[in-house]
C-alpha positions in Angstrom: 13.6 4.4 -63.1 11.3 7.7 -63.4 8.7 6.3 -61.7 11.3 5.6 -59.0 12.9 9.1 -58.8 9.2 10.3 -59.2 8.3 8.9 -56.1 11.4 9.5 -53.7 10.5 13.7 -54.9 7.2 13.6 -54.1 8.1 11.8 -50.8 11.1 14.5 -50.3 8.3 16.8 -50.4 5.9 15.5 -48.0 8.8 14.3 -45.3 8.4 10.8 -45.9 11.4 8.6 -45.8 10.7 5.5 -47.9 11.7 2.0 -46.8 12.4 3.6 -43.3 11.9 1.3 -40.4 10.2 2.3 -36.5 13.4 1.2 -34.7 12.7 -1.7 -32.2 11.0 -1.4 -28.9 13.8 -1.6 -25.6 13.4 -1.6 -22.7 16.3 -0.9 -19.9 16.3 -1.0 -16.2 18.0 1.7 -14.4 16.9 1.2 -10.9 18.5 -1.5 -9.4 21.2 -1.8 -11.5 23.4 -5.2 -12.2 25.8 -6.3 -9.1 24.1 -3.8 -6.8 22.7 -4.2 -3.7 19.3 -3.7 -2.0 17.4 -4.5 0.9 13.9 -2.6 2.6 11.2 -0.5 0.0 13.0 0.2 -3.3 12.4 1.7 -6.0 12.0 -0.3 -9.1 12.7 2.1 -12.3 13.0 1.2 -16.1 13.0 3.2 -19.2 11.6 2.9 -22.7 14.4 3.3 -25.6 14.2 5.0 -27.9 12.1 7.4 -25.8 10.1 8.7 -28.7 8.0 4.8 -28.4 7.0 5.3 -24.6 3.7 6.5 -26.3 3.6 3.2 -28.4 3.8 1.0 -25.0 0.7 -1.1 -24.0 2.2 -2.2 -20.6 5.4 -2.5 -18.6 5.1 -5.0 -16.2 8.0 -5.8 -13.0 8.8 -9.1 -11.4 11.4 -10.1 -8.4 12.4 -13.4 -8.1 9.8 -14.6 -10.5 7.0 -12.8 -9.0 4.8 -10.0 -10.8 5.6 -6.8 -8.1 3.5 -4.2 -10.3 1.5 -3.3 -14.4 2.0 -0.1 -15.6 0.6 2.0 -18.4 2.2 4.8 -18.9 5.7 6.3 -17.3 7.2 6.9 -15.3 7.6 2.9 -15.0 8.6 2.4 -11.4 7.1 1.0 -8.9 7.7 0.4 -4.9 9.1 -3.4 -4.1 9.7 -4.8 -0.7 13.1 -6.8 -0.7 12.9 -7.3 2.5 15.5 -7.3 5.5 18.3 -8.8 4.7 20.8 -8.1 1.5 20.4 -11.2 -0.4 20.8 -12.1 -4.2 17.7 -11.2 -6.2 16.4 -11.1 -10.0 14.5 -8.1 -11.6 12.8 -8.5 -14.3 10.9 -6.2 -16.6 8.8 -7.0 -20.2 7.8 -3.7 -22.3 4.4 -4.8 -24.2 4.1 -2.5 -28.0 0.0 -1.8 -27.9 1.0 -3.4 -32.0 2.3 -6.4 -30.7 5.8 -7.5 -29.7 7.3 -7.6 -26.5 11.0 -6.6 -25.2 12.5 -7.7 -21.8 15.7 -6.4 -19.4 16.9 -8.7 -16.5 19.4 -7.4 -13.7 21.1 -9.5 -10.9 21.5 -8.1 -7.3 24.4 -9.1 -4.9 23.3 -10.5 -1.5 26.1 -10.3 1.4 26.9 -13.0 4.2 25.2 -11.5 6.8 22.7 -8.1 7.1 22.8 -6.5 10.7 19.1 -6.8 12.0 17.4 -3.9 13.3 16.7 -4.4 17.1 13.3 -2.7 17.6 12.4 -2.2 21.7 9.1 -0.2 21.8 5.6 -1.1 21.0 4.1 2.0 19.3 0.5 2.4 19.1 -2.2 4.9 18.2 -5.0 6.1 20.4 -8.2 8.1 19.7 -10.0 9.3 22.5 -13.9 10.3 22.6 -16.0 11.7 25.7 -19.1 10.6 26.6 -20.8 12.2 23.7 -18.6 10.6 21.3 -16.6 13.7 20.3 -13.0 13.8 19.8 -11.0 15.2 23.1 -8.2 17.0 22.0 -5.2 18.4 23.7 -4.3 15.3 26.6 -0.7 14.6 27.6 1.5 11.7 28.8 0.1 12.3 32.5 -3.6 11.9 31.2 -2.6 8.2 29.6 -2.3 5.2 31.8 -1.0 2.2 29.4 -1.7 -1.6 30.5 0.8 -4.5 28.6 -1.1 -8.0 29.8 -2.4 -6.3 33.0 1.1 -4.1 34.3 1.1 -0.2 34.1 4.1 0.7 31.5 6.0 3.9 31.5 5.0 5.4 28.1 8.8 6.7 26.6 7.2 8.6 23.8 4.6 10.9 22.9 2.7 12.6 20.0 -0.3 14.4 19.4 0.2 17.2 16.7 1.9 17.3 13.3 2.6 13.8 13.2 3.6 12.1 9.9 1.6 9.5 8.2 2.4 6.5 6.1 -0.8 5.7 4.5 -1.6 2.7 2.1 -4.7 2.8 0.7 -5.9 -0.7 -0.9 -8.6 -0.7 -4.2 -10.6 -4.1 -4.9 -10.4 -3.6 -8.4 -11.6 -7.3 -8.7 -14.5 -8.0 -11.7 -17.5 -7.9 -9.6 -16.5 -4.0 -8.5 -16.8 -2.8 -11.8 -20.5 -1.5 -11.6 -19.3 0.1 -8.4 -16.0 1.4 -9.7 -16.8 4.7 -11.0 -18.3 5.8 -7.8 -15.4 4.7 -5.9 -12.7 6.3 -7.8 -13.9 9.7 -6.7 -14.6 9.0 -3.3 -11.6 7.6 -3.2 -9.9 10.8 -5.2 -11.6 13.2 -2.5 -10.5 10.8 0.2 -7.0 11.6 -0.9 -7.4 15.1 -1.6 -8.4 15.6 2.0 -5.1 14.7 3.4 -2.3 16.9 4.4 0.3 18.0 2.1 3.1 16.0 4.1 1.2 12.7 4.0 2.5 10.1 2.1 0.4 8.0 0.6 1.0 4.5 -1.0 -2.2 2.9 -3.6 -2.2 -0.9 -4.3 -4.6 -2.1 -6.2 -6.1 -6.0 -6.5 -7.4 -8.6 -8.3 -5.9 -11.8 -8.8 -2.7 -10.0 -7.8 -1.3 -7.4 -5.9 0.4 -4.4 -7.5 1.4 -0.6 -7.2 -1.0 2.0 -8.4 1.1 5.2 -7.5 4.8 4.7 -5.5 4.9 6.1 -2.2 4.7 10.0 -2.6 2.9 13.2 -1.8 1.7 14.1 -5.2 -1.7 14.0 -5.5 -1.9 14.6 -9.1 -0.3 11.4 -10.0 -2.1 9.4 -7.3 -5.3 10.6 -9.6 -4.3 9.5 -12.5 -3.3 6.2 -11.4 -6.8 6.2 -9.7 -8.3 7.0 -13.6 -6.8 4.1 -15.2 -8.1 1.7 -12.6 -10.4 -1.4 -14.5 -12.0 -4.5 -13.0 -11.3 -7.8 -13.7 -10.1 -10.9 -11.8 -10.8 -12.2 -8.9 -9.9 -11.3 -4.8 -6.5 -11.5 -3.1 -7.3 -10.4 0.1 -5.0 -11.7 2.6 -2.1 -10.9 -0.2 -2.6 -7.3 0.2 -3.0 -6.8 3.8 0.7 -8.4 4.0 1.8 -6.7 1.4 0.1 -3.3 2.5 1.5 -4.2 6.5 5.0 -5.0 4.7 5.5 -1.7 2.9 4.5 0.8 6.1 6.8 -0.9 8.2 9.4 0.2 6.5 8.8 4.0 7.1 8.4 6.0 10.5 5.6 7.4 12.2 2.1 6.9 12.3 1.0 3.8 9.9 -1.9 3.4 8.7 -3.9 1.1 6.4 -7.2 1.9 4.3 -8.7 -1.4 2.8 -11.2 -1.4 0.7 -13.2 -4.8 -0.8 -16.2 -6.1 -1.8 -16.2 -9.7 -1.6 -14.2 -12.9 0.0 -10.6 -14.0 -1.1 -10.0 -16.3 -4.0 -6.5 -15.6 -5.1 -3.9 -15.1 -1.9 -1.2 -17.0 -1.9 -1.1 -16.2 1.4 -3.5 -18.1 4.4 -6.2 -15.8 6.4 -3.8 -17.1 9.4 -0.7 -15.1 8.2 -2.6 -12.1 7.5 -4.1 -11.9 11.1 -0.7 -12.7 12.3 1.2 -10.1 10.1 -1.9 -7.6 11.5 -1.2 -8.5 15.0 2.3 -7.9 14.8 2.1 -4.5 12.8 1.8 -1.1 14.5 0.0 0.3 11.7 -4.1 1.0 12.4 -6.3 -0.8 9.4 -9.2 0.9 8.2 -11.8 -1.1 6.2 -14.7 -0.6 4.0 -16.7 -3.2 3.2 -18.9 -3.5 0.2 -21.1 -6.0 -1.9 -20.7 -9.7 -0.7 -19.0 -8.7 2.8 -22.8 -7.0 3.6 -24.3 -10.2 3.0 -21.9 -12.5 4.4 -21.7 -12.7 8.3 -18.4 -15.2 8.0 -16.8 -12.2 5.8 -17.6 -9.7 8.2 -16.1 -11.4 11.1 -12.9 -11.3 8.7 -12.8 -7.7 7.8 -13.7 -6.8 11.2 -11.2 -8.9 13.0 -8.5 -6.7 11.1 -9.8 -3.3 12.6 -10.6 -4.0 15.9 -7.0 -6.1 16.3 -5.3 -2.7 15.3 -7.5 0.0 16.6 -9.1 1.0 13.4 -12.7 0.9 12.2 -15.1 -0.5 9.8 -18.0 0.3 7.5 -20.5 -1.6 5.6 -22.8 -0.6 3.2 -24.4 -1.2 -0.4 -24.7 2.6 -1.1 -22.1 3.9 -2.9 -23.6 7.5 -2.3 -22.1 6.9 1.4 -18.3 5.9 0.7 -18.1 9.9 0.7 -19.1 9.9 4.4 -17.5 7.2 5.7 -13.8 8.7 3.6 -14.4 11.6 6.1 -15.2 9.6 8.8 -11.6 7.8 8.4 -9.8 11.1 8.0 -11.0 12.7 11.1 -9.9 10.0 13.0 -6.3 10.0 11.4 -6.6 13.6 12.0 -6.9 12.9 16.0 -4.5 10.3 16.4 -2.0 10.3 19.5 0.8 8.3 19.1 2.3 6.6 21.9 5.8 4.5 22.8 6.5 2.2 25.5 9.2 -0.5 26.2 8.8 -4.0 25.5 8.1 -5.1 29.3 10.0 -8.7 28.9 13.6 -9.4 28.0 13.0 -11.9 25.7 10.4 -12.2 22.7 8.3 -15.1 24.2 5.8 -15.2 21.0 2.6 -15.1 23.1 -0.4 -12.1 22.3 0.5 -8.9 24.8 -3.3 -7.7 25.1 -2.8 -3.6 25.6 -5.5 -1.9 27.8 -5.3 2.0 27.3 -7.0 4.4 30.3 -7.7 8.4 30.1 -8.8 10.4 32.7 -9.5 7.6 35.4 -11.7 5.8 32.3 -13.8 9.1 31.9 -13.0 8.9 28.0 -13.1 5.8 25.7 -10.1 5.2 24.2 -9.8 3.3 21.1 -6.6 1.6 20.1 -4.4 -1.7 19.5 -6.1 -4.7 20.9 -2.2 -6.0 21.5 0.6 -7.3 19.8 2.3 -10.7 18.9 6.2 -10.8 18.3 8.1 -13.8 17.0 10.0 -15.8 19.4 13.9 -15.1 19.3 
C-alpha cells in the first residue's frame, strides 16, 4: 500500500496519470454529409477525433463507390472527387491509418434524385497561340484578325479573349517506381513551374502510380501545393490513360481556359481505362494538354506516338528528354505559351450532335502567322 501511494506522488509530481489510456483513434466525415446530395467536383473532407491524434495518423485514405479517390498524410484531409453529372446515390468512404497500428473508418450515404437537368453546352471553345515567321509570340490580334474553319466552313467566332484570362490548370506527376532516381529533380522544377504562375491561377496536382489520386485540391495556394509536392515517393507502376480522364474530367467542370500538364516517364500498366477512351475523352475536351516525356517514352517510338497524339489533338506541346537539368526550360517553355493564349468561342455549326471528328482549321492575317490550336473535336451522338 506505501509502495502504491509512493508511486501515484511521485507520478503527481511529474504529471503522469497512471493506468491512463490514449483515447481511440476516429475518424468522421464532414463533407458530404449523410442523406445529402452531390453532383460535379466536390469536396471530400474528414476529420481526426480527438484532434490532439491528427499527428499520430499514418494515412487517411477516401473512396466513392468502392473506388480509392485520393492518400493523404497529413490534414487538412480532403480531397477534390468528380461525382459526375447527374445527382445519383453514392457511398464515401474513409479509413484513418495510426502510424502504431490500428485503423478507424466513417461511411456516409448520398441521395440521388429521379432526374438531374443536363447542361446544354452550344459552343466549341478553343485556345490559339499565334507565332510570326520568326517564331515569336504576336501579341495584341482581335476577332477581325481570326478566320475559324469547322470541317472546311468559315464560323462566326461569338467570343473572344486575349488578356487576363483565368486558367484551370492540372498538372499530373508520374510518381511510378522507376521515377524515383529522377524524382528529386522533378519536384523543384515542378515547384518553380508552379511558382511562376499568376496569383489567380488555379491549379489542380494528381499524382500516379498504380492509381490516381489528389496531391493538393484545386486552389491558389502555392504553399500547400509545395508541400504536397515534398511528400511525393515512387512506387508502383503507370496509370496513364487513368489520369488523362481523370485530369480532362476535373477541368471540365470549371470555366475558362483549361489546361493540362502531363508529365511521365514510361508506358501504361495500371489504367483501368483503354488508350481508346483517353484519346476520345482528349478529343472531346477543350482543355490544351501539355506533356513531358521522360525515360522509357525517349526510347520508345510506339510511346511517343501516344504522348504526342495527346498534344497535337488539343493544341498543346511536347518535350522529350533524359536530362533532368532541362525540365527547368521546357516548365518555362509551357508557361509562356499559357501566358499567350487567345481564347476563342464559336457555335456548334450542326443542329444535331452527329458523333463524327469536326477538324478546326484556324487562319491569322491571311496565313501570315502560324497558329497553333485544337486539331478538332468529337461530341457524342444525341
Amino acid at each position: 500500500m506505501r509502495h502504491r501511494l509512493a508511486l501515484l506522488t511521485f507520478a503527481a509530481a511529474v504529471g503522469v496519470s497512471l493506468g491512463a489510456q490514449e483515447p481511440p483513434l476516429a475518424v468522421r466525415i464532414t463533407s458530404p454529409v449523410d442523406d445529402g446530395f452531390v453532383s460535379g467536383v466536390f469536396r471530400l473532407v474528414a476529420v481526426i477525433e480527438p484532434a490532439t491524434m491528427t499527428k499520430q495518423v499514418k494515412e487517411v485514405v477516401f473512396f466513392a463507390d468502392g473506388k480509392k479517390v485520393c492518400t493523404l498524410a497529413r490534414e487538412p484531409f480532403q480531397c477534390d472527387w468528380d461525382a459526375g453529372d447527374r445527382v445519383t446515390e453514392h457511398t464515401i468512404r474513409v479509413t484513418a491509418e495510426h502510424a502504431k497500428g490500428g485503423r478507424a473508418a466513417a461511411t456516409v450515404h448520398t441521395k440521388g434524385v429521379k432526374f438531374s437537368e443536363a447542361v446544354d453546352v452550344d459552343a466549341v471553345q478553343f485556345t490559339a497561340v499565334v507565332t510570326d515567321s520568326d517564331g515569336r509570340f504576336v501579341s495584341g490580334l482581335k476577332p477581325t484578325d481570326f478566320k475559324v474553319y469547322d470541317n472546311g466552313r468559315l464560323q462566326k467566332i461569338t467570343s473572344f479573349e486575349s488578356e487576363n484570362i483565368s486558367l484551370e490548370l492540372v498538372v499530373a506527376l508520374d510518381v511510378s517506381s522507376s521515377m524515383r532516381g529522377a524524382l528529386p529533380s522533378v519536384k523543384e522544377s515542378a515547384k518553380r513551374f508552379l511558382a511562376g504562375l499568376r496569383g489567380g491561377d488555379n491549379v489542380t496536382l494528381l499524382g500516379f502510380n498504380d492509381n490516381v489520386f489528389t496531391l493538393a485540391p484545386r486552389s491558389r495556394d502555392q504553399g500547400a501545393r509545395n508541400r504536397a509536392i515534398d511528400l511525393m515517393r515512387a512506387w508502383g507502376g503507370t496509370a496513364l490513360y487513368d489520369v488523362v480522364l481523370n485530369g480532362l474530367n476535373v477541368l471540365s467542370r470549371y470555366p475558362g481556359r483549361r489546361s493540362m500538364l502531363l508529365f511521365s516517364d514510361g508506358d501504361d500498366q495500371s489504367s483501368h481505362a483503354s488508350l481508346e477512351a483517353a484519346i476520345a475523352r482528349a478529343e472531346s475536351s477543350d482543355a490544351t494538354i501539355y506533356v513531358i516525356g521522360q525515360g522509357r517514352a525517349i526510347r520508345t517510338h510506339e510511346l511517343q506516338q501516344v504522348l504526342r497524339r495527346f498534344s497535337s489533338i488539343s493544341g498543346g506541346r511536347h518535350f522529350f528528354t533524359e536530362d533532368v537539368t532541362r525540365l527547368d526550360r521546357f516548365f518555362e517553355e509551357i508557361l509562356e505559351d499559357l501566358s499567350n493564349q487567345y481564347l476563342i468561342s464559336y457555335n456548334y455549326p450542326d443542329a444535331e450532335r452527329d458523333g463524327q471528328f469536326h477538324e478546326i482549321r484556324v487562319e491569322v492575317a491571311g496565313g501570315k502567322h502560324h497558329v497553333r490550336a485544337r486539331e478538332g473535336y468529337r461530341l457524342a451522338k444525341d
